[in-house]
Backbone bond lengths (Angstrom), bond angles and torsions (degrees), N, CA, C in turn:
res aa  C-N    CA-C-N  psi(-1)  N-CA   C-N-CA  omega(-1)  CA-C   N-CA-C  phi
1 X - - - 1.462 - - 1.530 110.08 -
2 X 1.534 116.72 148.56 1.441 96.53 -161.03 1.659 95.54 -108.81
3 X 1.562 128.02 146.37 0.559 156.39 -162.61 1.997 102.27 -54.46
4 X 1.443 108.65 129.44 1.393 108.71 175.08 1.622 129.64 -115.30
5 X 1.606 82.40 -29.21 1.801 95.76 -178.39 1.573 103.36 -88.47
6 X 1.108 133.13 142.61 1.669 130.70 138.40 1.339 109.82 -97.29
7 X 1.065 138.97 178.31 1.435 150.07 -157.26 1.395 120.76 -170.11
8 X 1.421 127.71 85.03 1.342 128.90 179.33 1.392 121.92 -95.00
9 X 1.438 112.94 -13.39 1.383 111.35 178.67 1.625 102.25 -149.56
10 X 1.613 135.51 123.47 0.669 150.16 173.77 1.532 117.92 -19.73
11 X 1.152 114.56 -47.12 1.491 136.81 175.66 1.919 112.71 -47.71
12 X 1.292 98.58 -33.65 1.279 108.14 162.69 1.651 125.36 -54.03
13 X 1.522 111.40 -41.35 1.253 105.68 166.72 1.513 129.94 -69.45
14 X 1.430 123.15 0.12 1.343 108.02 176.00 1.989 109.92 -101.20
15 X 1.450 103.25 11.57 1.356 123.92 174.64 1.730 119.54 -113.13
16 X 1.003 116.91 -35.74 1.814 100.81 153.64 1.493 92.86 -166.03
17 X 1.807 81.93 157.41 1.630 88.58 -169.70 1.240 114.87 -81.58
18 X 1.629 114.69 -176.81 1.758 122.55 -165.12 2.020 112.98 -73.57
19 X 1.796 82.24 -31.88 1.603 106.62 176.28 1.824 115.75 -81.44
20 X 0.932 99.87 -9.96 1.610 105.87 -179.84 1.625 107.54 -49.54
21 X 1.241 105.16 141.40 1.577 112.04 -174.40 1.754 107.94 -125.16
22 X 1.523 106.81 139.89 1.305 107.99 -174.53 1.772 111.07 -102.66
23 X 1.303 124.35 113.85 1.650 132.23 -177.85 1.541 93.99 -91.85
24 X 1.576 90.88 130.42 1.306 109.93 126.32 1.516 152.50 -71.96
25 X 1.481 106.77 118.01 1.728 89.32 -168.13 1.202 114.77 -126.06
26 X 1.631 110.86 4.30 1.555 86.90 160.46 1.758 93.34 -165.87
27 X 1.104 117.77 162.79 1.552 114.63 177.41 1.911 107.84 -150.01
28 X 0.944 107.96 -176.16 1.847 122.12 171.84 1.522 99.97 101.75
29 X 1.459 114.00 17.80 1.801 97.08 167.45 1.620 106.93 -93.13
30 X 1.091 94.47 154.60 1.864 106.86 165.37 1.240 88.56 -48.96
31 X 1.355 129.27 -75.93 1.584 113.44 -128.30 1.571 91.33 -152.04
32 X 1.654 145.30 110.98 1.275 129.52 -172.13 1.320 107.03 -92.34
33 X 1.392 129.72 145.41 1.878 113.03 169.80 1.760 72.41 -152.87
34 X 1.675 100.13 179.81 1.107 120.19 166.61 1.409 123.32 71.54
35 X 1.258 144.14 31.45 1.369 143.40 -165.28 1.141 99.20 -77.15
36 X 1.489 122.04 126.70 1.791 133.22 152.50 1.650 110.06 -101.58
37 X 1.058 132.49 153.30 1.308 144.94 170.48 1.588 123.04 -123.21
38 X 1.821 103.96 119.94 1.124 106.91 -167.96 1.742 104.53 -99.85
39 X 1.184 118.92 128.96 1.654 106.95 174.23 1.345 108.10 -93.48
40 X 1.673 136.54 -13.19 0.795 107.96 169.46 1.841 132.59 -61.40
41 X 1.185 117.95 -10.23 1.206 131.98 -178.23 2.044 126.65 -132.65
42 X 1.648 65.02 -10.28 1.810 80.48 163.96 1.584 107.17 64.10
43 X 1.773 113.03 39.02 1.258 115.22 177.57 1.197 109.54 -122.90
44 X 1.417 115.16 163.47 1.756 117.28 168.20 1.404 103.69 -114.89
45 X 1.656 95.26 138.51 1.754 90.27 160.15 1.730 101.47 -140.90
46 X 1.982 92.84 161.44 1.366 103.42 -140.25 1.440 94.45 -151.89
47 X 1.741 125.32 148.88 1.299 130.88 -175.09 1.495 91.33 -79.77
48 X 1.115 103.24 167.69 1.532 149.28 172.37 1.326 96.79 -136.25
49 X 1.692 124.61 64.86 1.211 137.01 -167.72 1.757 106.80 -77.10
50 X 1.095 130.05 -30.47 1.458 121.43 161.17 1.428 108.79 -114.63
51 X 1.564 124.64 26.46 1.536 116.89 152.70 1.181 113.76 -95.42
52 X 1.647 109.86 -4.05 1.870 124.25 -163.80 1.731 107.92 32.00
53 X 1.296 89.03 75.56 1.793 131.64 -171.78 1.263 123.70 -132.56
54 X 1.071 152.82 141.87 1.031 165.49 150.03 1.648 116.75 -122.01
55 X 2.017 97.57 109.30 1.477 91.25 -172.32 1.505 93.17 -128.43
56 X 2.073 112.93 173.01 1.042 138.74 176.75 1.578 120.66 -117.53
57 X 1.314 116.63 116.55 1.177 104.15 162.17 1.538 118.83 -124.47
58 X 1.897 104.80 147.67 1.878 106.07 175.46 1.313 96.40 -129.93
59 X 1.445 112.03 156.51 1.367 123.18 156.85 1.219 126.60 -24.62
60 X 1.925 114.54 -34.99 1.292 123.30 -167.88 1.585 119.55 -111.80
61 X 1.223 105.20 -13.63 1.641 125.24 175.37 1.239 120.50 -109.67
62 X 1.705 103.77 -13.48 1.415 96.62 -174.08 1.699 135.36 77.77
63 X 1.733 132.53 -133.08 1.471 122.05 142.03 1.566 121.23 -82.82
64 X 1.045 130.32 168.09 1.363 125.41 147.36 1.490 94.88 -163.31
65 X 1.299 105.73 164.05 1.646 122.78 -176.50 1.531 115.16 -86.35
66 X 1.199 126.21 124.66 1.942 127.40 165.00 1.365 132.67 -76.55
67 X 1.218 80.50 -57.25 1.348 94.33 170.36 1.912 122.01 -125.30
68 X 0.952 118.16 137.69 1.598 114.14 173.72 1.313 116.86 -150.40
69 X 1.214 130.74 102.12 1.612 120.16 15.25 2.096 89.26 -100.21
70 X 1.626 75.89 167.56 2.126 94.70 -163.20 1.324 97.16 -91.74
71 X 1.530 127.12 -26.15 1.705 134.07 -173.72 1.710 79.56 93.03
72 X 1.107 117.27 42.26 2.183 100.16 164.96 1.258 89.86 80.62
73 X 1.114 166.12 125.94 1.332 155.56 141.34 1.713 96.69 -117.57
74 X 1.098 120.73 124.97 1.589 119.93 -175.41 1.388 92.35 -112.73
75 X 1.466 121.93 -120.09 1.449 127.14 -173.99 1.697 116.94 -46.89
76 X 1.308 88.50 158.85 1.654 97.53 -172.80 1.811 119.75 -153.13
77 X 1.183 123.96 135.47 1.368 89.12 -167.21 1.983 82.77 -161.41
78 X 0.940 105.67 -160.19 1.932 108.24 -165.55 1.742 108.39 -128.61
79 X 1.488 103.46 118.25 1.639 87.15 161.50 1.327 123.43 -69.60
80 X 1.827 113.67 -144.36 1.017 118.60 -145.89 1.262 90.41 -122.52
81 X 1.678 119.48 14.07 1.556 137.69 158.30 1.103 101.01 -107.25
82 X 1.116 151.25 4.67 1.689 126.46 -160.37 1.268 119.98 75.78
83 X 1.275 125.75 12.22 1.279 117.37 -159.12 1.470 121.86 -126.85
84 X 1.308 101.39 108.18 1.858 113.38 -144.17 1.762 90.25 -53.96
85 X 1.589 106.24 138.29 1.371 125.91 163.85 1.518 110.52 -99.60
86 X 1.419 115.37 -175.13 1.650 105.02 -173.83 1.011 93.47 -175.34
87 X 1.561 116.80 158.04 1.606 123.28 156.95 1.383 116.13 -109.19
88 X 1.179 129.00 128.81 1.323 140.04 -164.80 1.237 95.78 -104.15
89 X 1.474 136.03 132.17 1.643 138.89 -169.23 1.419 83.63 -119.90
90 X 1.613 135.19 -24.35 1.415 126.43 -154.70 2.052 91.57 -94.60
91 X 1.298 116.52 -59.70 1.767 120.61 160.98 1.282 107.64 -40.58
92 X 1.533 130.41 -47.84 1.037 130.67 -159.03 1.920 101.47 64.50
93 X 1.613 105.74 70.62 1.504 96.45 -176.02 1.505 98.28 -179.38
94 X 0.820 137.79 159.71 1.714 165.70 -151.20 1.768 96.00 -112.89
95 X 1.138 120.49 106.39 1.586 122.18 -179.06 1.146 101.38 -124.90
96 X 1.179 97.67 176.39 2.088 111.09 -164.41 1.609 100.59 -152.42
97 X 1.452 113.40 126.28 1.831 123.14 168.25 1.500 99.80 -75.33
98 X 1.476 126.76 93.70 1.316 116.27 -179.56 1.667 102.42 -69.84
99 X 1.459 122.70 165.81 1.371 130.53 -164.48 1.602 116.72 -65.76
100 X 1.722 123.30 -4.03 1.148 132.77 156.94 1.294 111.15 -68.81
101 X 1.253 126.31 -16.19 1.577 119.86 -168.45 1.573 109.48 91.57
102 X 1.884 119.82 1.37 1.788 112.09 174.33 1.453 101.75 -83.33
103 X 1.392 101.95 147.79 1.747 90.96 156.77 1.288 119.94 -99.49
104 X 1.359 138.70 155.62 1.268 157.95 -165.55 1.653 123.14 -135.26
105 X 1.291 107.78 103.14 1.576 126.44 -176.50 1.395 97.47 -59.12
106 X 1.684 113.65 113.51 1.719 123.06 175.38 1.402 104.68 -62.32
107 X 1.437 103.75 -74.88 1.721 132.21 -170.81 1.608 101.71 -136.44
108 X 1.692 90.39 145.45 1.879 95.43 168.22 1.995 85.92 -150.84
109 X 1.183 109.57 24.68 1.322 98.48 -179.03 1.393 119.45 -130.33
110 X 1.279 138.61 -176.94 1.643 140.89 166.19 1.350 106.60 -158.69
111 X 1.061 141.17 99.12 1.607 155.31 162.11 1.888 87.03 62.81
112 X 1.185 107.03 65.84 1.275 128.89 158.65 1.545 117.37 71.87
113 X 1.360 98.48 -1.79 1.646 112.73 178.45 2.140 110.34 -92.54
114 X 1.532 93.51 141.59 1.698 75.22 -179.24 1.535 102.24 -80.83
115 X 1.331 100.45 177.27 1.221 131.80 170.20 1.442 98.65 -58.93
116 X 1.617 104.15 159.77 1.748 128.92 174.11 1.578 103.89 -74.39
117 X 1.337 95.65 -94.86 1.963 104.49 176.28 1.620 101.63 -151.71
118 X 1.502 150.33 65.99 0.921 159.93 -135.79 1.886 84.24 -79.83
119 X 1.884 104.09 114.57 0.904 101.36 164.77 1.368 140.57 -137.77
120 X 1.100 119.57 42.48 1.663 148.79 169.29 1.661 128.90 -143.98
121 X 1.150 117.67 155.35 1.703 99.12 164.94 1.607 114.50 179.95
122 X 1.069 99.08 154.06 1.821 100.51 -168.50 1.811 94.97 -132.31
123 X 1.356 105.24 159.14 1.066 123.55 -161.53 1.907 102.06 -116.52
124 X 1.346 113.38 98.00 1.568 107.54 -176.98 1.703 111.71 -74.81
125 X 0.814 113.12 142.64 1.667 122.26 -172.91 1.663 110.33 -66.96
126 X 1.789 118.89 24.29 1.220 122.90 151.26 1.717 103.03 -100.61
127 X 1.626 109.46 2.16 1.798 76.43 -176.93 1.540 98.14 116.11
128 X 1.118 126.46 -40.67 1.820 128.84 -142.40 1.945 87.53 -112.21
129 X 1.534 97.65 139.98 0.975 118.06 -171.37 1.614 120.16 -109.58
130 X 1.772 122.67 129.08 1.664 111.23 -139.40 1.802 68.51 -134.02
131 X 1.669 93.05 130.70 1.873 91.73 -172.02 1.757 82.60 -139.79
132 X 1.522 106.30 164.62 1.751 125.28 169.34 1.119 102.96 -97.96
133 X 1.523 116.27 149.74 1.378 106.11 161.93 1.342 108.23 -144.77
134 X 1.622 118.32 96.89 1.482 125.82 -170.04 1.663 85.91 -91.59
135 X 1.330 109.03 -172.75 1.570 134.30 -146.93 1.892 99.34 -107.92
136 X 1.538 110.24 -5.93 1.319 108.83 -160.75 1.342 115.76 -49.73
137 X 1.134 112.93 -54.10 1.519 131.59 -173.74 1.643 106.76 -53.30
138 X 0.900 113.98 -44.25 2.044 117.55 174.45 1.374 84.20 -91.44
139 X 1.408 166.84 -93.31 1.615 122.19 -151.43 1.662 114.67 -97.09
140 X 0.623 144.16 38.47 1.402 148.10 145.32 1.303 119.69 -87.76
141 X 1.531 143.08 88.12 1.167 125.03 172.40 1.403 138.65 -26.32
142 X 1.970 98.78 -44.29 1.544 97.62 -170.76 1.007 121.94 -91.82
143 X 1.612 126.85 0.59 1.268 144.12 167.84 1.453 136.55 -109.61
144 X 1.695 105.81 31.51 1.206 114.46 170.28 1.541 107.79 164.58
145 X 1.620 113.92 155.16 1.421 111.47 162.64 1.331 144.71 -65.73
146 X 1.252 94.43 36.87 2.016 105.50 -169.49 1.457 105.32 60.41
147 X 1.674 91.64 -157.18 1.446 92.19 170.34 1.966 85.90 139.43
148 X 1.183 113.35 -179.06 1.220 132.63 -178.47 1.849 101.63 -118.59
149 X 1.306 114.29 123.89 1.651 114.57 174.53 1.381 110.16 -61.33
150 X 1.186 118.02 147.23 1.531 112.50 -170.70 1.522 102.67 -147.79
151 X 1.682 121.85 14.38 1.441 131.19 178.94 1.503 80.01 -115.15
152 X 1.855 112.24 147.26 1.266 107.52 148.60 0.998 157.43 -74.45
153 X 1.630 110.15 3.68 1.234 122.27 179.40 1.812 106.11 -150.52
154 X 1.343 123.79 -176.48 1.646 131.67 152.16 1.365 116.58 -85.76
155 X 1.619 94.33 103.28 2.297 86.05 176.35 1.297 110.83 -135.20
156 X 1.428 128.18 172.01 1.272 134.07 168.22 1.327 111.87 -103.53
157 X 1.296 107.49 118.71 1.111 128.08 176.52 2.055 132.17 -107.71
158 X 0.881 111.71 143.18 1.541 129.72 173.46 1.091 119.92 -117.84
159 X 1.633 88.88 120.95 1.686 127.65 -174.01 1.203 114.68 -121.29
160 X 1.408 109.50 116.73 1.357 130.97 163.62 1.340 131.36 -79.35
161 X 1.801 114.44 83.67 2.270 100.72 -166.18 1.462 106.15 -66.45
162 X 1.735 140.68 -11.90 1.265 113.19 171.26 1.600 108.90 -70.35
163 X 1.271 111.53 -49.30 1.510 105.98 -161.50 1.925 109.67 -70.56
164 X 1.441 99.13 -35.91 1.349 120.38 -165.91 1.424 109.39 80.89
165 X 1.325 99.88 23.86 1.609 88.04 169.14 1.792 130.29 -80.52
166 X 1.407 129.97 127.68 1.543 102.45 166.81 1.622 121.37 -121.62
167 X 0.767 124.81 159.68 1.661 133.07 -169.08 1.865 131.27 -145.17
168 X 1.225 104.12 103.69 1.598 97.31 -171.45 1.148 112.43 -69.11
169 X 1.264 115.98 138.48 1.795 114.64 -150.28 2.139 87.58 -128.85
170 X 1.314 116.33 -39.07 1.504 107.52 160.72 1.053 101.32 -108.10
171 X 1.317 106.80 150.45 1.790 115.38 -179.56 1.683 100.43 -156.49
172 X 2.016 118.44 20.09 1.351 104.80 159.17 1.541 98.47 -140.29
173 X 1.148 89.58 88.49 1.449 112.10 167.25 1.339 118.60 -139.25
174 X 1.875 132.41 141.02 1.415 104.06 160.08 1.437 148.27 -83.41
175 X 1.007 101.14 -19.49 1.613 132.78 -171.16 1.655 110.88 -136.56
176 X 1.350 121.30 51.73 1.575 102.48 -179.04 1.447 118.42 -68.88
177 X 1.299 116.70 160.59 1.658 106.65 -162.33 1.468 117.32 -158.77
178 X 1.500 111.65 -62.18 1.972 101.18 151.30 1.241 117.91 -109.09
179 X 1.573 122.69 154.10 1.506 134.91 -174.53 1.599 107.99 -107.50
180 X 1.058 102.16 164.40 1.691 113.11 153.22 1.106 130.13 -173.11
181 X 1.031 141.53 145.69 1.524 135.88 163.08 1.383 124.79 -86.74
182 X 1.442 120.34 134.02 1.239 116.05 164.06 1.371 119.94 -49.40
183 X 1.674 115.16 162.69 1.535 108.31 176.69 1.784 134.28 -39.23
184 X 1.648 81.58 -36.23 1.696 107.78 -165.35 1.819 108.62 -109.19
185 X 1.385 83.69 14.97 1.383 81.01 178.80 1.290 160.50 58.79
186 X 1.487 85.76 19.81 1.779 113.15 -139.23 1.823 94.33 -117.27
187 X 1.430 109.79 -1.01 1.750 116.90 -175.18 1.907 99.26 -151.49
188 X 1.102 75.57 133.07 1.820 85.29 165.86 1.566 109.02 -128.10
189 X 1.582 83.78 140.04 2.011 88.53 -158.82 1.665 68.69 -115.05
190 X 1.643 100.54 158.26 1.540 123.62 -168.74 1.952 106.56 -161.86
191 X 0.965 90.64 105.01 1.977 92.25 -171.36 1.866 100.80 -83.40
192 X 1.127 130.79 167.16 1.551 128.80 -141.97 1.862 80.88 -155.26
193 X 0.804 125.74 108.80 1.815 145.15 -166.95 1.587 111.40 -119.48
194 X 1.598 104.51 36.92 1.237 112.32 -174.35 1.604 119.26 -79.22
195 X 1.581 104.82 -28.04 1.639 114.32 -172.41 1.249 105.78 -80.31
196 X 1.575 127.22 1.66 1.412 126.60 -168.85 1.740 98.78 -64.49
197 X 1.549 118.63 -61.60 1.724 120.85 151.67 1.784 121.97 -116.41
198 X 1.038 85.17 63.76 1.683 93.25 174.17 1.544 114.14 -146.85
199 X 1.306 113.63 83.82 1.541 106.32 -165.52 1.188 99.93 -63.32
200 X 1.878 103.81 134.32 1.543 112.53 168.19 1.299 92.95 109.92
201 X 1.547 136.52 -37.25 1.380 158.37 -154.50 2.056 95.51 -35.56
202 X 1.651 113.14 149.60 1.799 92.76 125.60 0.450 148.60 -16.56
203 X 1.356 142.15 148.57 1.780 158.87 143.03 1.365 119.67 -137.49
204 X 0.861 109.10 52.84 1.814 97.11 -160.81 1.705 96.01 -146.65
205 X 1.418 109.40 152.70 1.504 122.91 148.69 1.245 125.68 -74.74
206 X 1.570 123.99 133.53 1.277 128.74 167.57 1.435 102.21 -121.17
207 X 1.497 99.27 148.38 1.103 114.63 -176.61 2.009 118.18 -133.53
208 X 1.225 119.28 119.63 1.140 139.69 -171.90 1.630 127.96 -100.16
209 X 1.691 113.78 122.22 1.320 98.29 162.41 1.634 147.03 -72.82
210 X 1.430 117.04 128.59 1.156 106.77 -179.48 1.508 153.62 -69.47
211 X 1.423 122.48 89.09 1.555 102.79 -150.72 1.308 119.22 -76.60
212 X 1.961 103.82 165.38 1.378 96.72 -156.11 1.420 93.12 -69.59
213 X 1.677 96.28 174.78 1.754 112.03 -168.08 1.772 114.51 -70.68
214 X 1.338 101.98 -41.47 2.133 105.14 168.46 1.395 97.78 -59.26
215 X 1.272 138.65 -22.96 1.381 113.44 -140.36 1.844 76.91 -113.43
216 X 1.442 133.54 -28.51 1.136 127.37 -171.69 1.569 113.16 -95.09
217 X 1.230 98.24 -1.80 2.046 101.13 169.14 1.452 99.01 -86.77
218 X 1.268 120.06 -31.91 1.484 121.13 -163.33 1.822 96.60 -70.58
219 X 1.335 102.70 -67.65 0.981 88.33 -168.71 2.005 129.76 -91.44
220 X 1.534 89.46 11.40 1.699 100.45 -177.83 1.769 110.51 71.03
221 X 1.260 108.63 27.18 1.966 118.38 170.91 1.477 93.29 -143.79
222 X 1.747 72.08 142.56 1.850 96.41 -161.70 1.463 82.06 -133.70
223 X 1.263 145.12 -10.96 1.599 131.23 163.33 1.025 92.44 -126.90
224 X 1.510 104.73 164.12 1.778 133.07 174.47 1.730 85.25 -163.67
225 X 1.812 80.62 158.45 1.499 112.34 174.96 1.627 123.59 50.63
226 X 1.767 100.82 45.86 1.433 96.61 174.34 1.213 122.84 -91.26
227 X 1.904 112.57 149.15 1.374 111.48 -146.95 1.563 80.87 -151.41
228 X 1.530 119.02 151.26 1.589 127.14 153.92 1.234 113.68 -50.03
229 X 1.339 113.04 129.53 1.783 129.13 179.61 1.818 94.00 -103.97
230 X 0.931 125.20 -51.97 1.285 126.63 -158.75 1.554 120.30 -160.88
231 X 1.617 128.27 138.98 1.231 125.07 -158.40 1.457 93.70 -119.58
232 X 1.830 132.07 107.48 1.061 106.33 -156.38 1.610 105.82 -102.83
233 X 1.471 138.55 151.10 1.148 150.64 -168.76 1.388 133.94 -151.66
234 X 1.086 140.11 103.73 1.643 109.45 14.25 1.343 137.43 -113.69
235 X 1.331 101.16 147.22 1.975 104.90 -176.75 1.684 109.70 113.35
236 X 1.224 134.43 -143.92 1.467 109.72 169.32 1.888 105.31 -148.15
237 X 0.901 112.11 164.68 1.806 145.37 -154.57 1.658 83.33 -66.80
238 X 1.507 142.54 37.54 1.286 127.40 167.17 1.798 122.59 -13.95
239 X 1.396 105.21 -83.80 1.253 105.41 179.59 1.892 100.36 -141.47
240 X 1.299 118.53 169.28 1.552 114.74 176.58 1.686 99.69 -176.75
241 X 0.909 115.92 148.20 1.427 131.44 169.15 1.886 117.90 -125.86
242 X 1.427 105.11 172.01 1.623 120.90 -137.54 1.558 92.17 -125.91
243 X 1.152 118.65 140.09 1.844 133.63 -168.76 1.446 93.64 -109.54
244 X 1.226 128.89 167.47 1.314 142.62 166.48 1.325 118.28 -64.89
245 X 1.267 136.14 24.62 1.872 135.91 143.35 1.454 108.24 -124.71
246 X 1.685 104.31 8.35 1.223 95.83 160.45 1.423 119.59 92.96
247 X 1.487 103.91 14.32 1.561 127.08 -176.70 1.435 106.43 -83.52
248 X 1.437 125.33 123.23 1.170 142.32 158.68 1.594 159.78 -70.06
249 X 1.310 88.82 70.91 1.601 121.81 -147.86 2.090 104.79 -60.84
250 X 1.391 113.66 69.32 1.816 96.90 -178.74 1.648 121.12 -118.72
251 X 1.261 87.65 169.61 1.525 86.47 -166.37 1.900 105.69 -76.22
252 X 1.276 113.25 169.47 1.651 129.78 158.30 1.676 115.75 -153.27
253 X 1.232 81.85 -157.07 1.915 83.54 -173.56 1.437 111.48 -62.64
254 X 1.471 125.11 -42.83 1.566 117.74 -173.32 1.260 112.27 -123.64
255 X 1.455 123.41 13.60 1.567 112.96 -171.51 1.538 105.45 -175.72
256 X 1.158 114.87 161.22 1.489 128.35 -177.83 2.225 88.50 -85.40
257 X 1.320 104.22 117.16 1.250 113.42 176.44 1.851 98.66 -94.26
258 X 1.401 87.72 160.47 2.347 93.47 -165.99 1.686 91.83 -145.93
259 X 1.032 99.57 127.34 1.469 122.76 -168.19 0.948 116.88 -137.07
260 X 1.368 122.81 106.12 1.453 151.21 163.95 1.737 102.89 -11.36
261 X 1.258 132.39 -176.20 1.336 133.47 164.24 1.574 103.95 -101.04
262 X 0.972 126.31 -23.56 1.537 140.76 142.62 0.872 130.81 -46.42
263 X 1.761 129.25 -15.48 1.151 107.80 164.57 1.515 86.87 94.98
264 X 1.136 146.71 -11.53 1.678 132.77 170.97 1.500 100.21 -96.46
265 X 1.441 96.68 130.90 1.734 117.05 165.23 1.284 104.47 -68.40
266 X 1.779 115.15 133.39 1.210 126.10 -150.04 1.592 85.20 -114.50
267 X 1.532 121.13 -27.18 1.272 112.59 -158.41 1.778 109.79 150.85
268 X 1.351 102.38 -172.58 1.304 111.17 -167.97 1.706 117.87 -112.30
269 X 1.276 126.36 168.25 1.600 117.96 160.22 1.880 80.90 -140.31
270 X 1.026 108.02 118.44 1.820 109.07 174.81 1.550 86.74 -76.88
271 X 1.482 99.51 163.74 1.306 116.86 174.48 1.714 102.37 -146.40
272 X 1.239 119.58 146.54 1.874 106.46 -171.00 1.740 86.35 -105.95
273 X 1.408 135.38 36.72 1.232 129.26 -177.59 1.699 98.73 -146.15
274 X 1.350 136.83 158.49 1.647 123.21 -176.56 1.732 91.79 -93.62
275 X 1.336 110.16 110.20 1.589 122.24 169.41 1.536 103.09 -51.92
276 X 1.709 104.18 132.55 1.822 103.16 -178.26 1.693 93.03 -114.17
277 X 1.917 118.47 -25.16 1.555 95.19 -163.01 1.835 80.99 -151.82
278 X 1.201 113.53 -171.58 1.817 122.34 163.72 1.480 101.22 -170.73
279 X 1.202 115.27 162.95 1.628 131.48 166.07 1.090 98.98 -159.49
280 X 0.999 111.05 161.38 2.051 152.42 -141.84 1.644 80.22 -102.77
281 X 1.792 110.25 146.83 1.663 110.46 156.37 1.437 114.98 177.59
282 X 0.956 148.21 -98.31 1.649 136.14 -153.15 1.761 109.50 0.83
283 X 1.644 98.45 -160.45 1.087 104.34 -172.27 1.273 126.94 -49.79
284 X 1.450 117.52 -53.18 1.056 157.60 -173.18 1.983 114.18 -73.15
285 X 1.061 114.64 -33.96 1.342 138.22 -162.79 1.628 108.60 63.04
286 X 1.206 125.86 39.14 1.151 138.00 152.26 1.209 146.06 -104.75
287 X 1.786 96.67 32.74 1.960 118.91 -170.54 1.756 78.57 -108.04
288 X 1.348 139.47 127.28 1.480 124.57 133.71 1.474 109.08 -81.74
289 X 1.561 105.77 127.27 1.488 110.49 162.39 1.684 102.72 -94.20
290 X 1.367 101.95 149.35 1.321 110.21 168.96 1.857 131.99 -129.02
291 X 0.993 110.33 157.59 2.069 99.05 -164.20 1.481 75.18 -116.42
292 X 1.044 103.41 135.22 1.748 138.51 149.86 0.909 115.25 -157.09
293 X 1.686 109.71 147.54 1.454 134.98 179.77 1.612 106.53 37.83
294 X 1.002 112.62 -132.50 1.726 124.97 -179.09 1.687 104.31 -69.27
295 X 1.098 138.48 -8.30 1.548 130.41 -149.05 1.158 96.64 -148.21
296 X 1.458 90.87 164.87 1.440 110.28 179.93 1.792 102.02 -130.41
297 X 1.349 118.81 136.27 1.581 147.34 177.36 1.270 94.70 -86.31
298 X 1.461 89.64 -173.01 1.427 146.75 -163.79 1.816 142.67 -178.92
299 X 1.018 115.67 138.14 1.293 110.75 172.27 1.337 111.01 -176.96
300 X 1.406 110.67 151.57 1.230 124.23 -163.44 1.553 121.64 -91.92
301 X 1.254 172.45 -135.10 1.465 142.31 -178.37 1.617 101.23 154.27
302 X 1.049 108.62 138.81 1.865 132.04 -178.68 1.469 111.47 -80.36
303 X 1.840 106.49 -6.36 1.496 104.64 -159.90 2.015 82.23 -145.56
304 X 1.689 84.93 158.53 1.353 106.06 167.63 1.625 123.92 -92.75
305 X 1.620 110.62 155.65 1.287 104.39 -179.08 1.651 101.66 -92.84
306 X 1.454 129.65 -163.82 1.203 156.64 162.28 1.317 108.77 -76.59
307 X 1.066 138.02 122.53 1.691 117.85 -152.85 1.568 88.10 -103.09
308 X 1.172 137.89 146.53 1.892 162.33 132.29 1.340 100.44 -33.55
């Protein structure tokens, strides 16, 4: 059997075991990114980000298709209704499955300019929604309808749908691309996917403090003190999410990389597909599913995720 775990720091063993086995459970997309996990039904659903797809899979249904075509829909993740959000790289805009089953365009704008290709996003436990918006979707053919850039730069931004407010909160990054929050909310980690075509580019996670909320209306900054968390190798920090001690679960070229809250590589999860995204799910929130290449994984885990 071929080997799945690596192990660089001891600490790794009280987070999945040596015997842990990685399933495949479903494959035939172009390209997988974006996995959300629903417990009410104990399913995942996941882009078909260059099939411009949106699919579902359960234990009991297996695949089936959601949407066809999604407009690019890459990241995906749950409000504070249940109610799957998304980034559309093809709208260039932040959409929402309202509870009829329509979808509804949040934001595609910034002081009257559209959006790049907004392609990640996490949901902070006020409600307000913190998305990337690299350029992929306008030069990438297979991940969006072109278009001409019309923001001056790639930033992560926070959007508020009661107020409608939005605000670029990083704005020195080149390529920002997956988000996360720490447990406590108190750090936002953001990976920079610049070397994907930028020789010399990023690869790395940064990670930022969060200021408190009076003190960030006052002054319109919602991070301070961003600094490199992690330089990832090899390939680059696509998307990754954070367990309850705050362990840093992201993708690279051959494996789900696990990172200490320190910043020490704990170890490996091989993957025989290049991992693009993962989220936390079963009962427990201690299943990571993971999107690579055509398929979608699995594996089972000693530790809990951050629940969606």
């Amino acid at each position: 059997m071929a080997k799945t775990i690596e192990i660089y720091d001891d600490r790794l063993r009280a987070i999945v075991s040596l015997d842990a086995s990685l399933q495949k459970l479903a494959n035939g997309a172009v390209h997988s990114e974006g996995p959300v996990y629903f417990h009410e039904n104990n399913s995942v659903v996941w882009s078909d980000a260059h099939g411009n797809r949106l699919l579902r899979w359960s234990p009991n249904d297996d695949v089936s298709v959601l949407r066809d075509p999604s407009d690019y829909q890459s990241g995906n993740y749950r409000d504070l209704e249940g109610r799957l959000v998304a980034c559309s790289s093809g709208l260039r805009a932040i959409i929402r499955r309202e509870h009829n089953g329509e979808w509804k365009v949040l934001v595609d704008r910034y002081q009257g300019k559209r959006l790049n290709s907004p392609n990640d996003l996490v949901v902070k436990s006020d409600g307000t929604i913190w998305f990337t918006d690299p350029p992929y979707g306008i030069t990438e053919p297979n991940q969006g309808y072109g278009g001409e850039q019309e923001q001056p730069g790639n930033f992560v931004y926070r959007f508020d749908s009661v107020t409608g407010e939005i605000y670029p909160v990083v704005t020195d990054m080149v390529r920002p691309n997956g988000l996360a929050f720490s447990p406590d909310e108190s750090l936002l980690y953001v990976s920079d996917t610049a070397a994907f075509n930028i020789p010399g580019g990023p690869h790395d996670i940064c990670v930022y403090e969060v200021v408190g909320v009076g003190v960030a209306r006052r002054r319109h900054r919602y991070l301070t003190n961003g600094r490199v968390f992690a330089v990832i190798d090899p390939g680059q920090p696509d998307g990754f999410r954070v367990d309850k001690y705050g362990n840093v679960f992201t993708s690279s070229e051959d494996s789900v990389q696990i990172y200490a809250p320190d910043g020490t590589q704990l170890g490996k999860i091989l993957v025989p597909e290049t991992p693009t995204n993962l989220t936390f799910g079963g009962k427990e929130g201690e299943r990571l599913f993971i999107t690579a290449g055509h398929s979608l994984y699995a594996i089972d885990l000693n530790t809990r995720g951050v629940q969606q």
